[in-house]
VOPAGU-2260 file (C-alpha; in pm, 1 decimal, decimal comma):
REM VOPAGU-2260
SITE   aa  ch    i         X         Y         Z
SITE  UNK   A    0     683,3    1295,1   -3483,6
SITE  UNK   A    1     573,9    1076,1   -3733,5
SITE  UNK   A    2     701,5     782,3   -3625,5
SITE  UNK   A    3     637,9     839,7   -3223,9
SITE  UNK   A    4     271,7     807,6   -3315,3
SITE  UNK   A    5     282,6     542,1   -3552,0
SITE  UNK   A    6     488,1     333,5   -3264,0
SITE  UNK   A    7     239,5     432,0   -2999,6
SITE  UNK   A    8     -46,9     321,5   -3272,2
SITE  UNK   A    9     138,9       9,5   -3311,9
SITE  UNK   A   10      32,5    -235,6   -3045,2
SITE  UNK   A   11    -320,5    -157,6   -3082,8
SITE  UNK   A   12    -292,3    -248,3   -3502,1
SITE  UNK   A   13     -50,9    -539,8   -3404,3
SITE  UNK   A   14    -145,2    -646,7   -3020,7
SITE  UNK   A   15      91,7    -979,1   -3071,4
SITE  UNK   A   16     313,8    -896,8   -3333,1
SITE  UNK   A   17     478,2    -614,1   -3117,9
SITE  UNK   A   18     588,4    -791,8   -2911,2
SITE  UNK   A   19     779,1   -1027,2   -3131,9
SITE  UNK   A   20     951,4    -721,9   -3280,3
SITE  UNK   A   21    1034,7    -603,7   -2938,2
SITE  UNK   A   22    1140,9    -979,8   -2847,6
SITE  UNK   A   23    1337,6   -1127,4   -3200,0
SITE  UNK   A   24    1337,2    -803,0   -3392,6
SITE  UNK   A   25    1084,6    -952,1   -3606,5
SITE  UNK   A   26     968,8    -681,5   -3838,4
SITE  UNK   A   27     613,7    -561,9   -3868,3
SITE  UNK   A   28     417,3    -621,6   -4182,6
SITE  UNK   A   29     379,8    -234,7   -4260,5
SITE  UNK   A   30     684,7    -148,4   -4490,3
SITE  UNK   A   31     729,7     203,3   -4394,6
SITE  UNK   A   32     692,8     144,6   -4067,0
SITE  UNK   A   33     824,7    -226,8   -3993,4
SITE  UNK   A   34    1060,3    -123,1   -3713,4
SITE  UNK   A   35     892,5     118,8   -3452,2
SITE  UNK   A   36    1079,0     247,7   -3196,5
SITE  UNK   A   37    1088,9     137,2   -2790,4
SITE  UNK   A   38     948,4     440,7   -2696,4
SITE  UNK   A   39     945,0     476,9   -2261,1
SITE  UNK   A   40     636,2     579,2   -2042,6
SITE  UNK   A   41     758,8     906,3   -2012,8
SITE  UNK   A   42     684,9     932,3   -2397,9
SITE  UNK   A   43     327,6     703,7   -2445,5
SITE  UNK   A   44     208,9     914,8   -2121,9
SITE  UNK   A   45     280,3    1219,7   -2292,9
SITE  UNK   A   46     115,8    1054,9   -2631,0
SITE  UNK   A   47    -186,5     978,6   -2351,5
SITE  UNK   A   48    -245,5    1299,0   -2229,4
SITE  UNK   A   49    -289,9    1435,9   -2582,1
SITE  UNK   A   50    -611,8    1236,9   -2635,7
SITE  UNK   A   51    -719,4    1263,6   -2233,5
SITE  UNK   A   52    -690,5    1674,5   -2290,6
SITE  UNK   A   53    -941,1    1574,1   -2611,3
SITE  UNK   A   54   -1152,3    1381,3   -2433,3
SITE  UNK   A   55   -1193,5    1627,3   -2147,1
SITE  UNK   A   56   -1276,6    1903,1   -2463,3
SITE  UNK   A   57   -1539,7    1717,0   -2603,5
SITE  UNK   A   58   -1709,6    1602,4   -2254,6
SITE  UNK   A   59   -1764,4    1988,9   -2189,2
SITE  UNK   A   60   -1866,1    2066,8   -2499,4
SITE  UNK   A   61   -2095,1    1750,5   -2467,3
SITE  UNK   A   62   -2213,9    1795,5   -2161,5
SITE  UNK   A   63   -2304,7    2227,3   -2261,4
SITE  UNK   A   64   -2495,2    2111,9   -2534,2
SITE  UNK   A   65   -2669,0    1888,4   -2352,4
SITE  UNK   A   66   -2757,1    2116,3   -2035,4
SITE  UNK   A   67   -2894,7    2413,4   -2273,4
SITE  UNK   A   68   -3088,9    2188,5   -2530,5
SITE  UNK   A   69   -3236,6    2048,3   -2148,0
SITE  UNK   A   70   -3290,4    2448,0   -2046,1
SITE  UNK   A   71   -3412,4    2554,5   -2382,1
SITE  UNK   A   72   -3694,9    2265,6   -2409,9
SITE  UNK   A   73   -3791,5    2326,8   -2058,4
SITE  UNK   A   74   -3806,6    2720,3   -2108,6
SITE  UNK   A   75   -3992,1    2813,8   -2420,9
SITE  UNK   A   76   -3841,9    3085,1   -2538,8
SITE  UNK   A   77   -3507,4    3034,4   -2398,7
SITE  UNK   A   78   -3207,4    3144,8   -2656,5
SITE  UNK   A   79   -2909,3    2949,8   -2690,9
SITE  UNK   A   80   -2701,7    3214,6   -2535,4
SITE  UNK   A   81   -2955,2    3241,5   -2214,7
SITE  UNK   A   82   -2926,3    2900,1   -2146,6
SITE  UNK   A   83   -2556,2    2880,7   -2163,0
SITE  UNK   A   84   -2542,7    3198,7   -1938,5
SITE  UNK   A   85   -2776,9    3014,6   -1688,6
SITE  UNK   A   86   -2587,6    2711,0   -1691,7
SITE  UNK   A   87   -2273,0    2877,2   -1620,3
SITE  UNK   A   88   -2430,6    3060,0   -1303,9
SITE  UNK   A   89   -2446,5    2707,5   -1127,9
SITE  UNK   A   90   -2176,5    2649,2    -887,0
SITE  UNK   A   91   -2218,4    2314,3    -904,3
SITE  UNK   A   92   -2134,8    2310,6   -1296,9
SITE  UNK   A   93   -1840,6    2522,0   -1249,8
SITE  UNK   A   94   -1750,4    2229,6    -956,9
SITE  UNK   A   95   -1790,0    1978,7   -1222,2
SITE  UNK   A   96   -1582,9    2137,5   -1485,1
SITE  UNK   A   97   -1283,0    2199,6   -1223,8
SITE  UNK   A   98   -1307,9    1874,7   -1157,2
SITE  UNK   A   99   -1274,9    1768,4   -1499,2
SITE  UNK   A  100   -1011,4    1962,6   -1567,9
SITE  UNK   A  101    -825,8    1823,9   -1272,2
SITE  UNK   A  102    -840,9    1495,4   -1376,7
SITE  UNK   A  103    -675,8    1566,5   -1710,3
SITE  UNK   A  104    -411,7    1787,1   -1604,6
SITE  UNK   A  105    -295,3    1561,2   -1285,2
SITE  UNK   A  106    -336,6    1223,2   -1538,9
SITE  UNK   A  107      79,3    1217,1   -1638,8
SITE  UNK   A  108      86,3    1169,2   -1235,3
SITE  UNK   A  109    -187,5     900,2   -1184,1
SITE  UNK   A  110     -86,9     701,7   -1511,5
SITE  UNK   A  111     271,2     734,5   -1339,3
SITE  UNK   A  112     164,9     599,3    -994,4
SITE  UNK   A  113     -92,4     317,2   -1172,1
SITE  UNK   A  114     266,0     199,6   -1409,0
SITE  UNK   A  115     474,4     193,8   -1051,7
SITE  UNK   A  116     199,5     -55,0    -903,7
SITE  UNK   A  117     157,5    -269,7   -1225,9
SITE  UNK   A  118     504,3    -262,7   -1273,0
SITE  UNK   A  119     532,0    -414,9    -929,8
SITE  UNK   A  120     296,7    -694,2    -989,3
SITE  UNK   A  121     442,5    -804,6   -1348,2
SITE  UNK   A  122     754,5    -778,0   -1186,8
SITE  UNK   A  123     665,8    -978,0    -927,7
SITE  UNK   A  124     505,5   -1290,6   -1155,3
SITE  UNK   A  125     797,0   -1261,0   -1375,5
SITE  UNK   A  126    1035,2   -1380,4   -1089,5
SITE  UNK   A  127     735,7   -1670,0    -943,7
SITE  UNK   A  128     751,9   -1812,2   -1351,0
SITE  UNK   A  129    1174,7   -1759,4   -1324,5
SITE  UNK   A  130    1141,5   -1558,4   -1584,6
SITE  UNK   A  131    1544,9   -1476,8   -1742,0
SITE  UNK   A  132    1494,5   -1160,3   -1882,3
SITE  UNK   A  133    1522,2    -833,3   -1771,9
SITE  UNK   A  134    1227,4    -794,8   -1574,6
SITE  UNK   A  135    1200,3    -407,0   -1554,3
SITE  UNK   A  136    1199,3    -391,8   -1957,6
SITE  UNK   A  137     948,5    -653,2   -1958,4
SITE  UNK   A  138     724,2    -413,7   -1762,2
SITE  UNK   A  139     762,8    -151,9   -1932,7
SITE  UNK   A  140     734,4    -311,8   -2284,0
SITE  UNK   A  141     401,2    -444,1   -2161,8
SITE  UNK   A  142     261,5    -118,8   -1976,7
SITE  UNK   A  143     406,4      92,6   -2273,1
SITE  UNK   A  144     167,9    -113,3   -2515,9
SITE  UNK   A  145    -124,8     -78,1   -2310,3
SITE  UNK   A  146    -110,5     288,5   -2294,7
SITE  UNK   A  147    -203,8     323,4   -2671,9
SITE  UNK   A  148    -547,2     213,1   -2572,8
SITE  UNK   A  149    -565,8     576,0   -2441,4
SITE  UNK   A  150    -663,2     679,8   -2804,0
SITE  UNK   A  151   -1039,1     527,3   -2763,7
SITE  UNK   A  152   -1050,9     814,6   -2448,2
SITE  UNK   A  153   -1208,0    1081,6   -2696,9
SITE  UNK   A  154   -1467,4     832,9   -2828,1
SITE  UNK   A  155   -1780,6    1023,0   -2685,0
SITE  UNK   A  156   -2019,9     809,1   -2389,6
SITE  UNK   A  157   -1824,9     482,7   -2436,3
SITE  UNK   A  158   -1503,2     587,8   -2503,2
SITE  UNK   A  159   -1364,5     524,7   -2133,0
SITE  UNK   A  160   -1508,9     158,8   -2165,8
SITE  UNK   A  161   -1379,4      79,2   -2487,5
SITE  UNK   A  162   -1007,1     216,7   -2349,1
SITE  UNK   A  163   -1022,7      10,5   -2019,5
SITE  UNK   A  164   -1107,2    -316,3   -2209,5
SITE  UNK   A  165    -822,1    -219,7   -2479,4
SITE  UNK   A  166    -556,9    -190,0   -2207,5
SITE  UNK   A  167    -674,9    -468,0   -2095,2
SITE  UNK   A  168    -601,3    -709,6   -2377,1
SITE  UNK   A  169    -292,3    -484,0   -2474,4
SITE  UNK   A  170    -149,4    -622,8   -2135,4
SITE  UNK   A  171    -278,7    -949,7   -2158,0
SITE  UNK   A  172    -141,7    -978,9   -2522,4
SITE  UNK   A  173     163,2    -861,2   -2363,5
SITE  UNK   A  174     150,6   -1134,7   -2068,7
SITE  UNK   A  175     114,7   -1395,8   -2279,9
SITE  UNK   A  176     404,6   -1340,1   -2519,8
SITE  UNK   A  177     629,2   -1226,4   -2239,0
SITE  UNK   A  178     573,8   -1470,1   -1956,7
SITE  UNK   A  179     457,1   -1734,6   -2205,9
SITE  UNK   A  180     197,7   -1745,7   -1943,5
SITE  UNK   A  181    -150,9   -1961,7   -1986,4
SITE  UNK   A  182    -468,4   -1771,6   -2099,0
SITE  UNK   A  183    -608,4   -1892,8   -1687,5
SITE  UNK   A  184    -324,8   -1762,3   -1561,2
SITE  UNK   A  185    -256,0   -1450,8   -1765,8
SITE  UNK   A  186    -600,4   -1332,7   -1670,4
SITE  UNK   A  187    -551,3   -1435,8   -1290,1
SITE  UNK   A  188    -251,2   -1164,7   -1309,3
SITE  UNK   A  189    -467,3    -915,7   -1456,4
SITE  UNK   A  190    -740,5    -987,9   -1203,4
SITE  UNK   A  191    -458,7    -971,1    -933,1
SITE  UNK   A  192    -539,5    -626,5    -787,7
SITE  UNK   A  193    -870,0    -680,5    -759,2
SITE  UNK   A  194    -828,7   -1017,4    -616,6
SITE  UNK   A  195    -552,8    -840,7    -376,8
SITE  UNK   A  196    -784,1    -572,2    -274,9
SITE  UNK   A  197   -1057,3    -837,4    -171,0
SITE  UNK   A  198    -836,3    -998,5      56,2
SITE  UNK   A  199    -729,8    -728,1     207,2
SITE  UNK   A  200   -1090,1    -615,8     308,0
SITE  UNK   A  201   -1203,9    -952,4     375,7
SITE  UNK   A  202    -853,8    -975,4     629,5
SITE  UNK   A  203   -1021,0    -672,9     813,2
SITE  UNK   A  204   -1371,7    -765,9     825,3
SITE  UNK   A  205   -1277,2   -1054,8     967,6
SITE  UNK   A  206   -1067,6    -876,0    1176,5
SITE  UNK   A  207   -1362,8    -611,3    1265,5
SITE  UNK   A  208   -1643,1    -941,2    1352,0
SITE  UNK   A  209   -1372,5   -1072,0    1595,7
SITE  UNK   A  210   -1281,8    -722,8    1785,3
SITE  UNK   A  211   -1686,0    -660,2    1795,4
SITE  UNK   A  212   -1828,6    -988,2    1884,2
């Protein structure tokens, strides 16, 4: 157990050096730890979801604390135990915490589906830069390392920021040591969706001012 945290911790501690390990079996500076192991999606999901079912924890708890200290400075007189008991009458706060609670148990499925699609597009680059490797491993190496940004989740207010920008750099660390890729063009893959995704709506808007007019 030891060691299946320390090699999901690994690529955020060594965002390059991982990758040489995984690539030449060059060993990690950290004696006791100097060969992690591959571990799959299935496995740094799973490592994920641990700090997402945190993070969903301390939202709620944030989020109580803040709604009764609100209540309680509003309503003189107003006990802690009131407030909470007032705030939990509100459908719309037991909407919100269903919601939240959704969102961490379905995440093994939407990290899944969001590794299928990046997969995809890495995939797809690797064989436009003729890359020789395996391509699937490649993928997965990179989107493996980029779910250990999922540990900044439980950082309260800015935690979802600071684990978007993470995965971010995990991948591009990962682009550039796999693909060999330029920094230009290693951020034009990681803009990629986006960039797809504004084509796609310009195609129909276009589409829409033609039909109408």
């Amino acid at each position: 157990m030891k060691k299946l945290f320390f090699s999901y911790f690994a690529p955020i501690i060594y965002p390059f050096r991982i990758h040489d390990y995984y690539l030449h079996q060059i060993p990690l500076p950290e004696p006791e730890y100097a060969y992690p192991d591959k571990l799959s999606i299935f496995e740094a999901i799973s490592v994920s979801w641990v700090f997402e079912l945190i993070k969903m924890v301390l939202q709620i708890l944030l989020i109580q604390l803040t709604l009764v200290g609100l209540t309680s400075y509003q309503e003189e007189g107003v006990s802690y135990l009131q407030g909470l008991s007032f705030i939990s009458a509100m459908p719309s706060h037991y909407l919100f915490l269903i919601l939240m609670g959704l969102k961490a148990l379905l995440f093994p499925l939407t990290s899944f589906i969001g590794y299928e699609l990046w997969s995809v597009i890495l995939r797809g680059f690797a064989q436009l830069l003729e890359h020789q490797g395996n391509r699937h491993e490649l993928a997965t190496r990179i989107l493996v390392s980029a779910q250990s940004s999922h540990v900044f989740s439980a950082i309260p207010i800015f935690g979802d920021f600071v684990q978007k920008a993470m995965s971010y750099f995990l991948m591009y660390a990962g682009i550039r040591k796999y693909l060999g890729a330029s920094a230009l063009l290693s951020l034009i893959i990681l803009l990629f969706p986006l960039i797809l995704l504004f084509s796609i709506l310009s195609v129909f808007s276009l589409g829409a001012m033609i039909l109408f007019f």
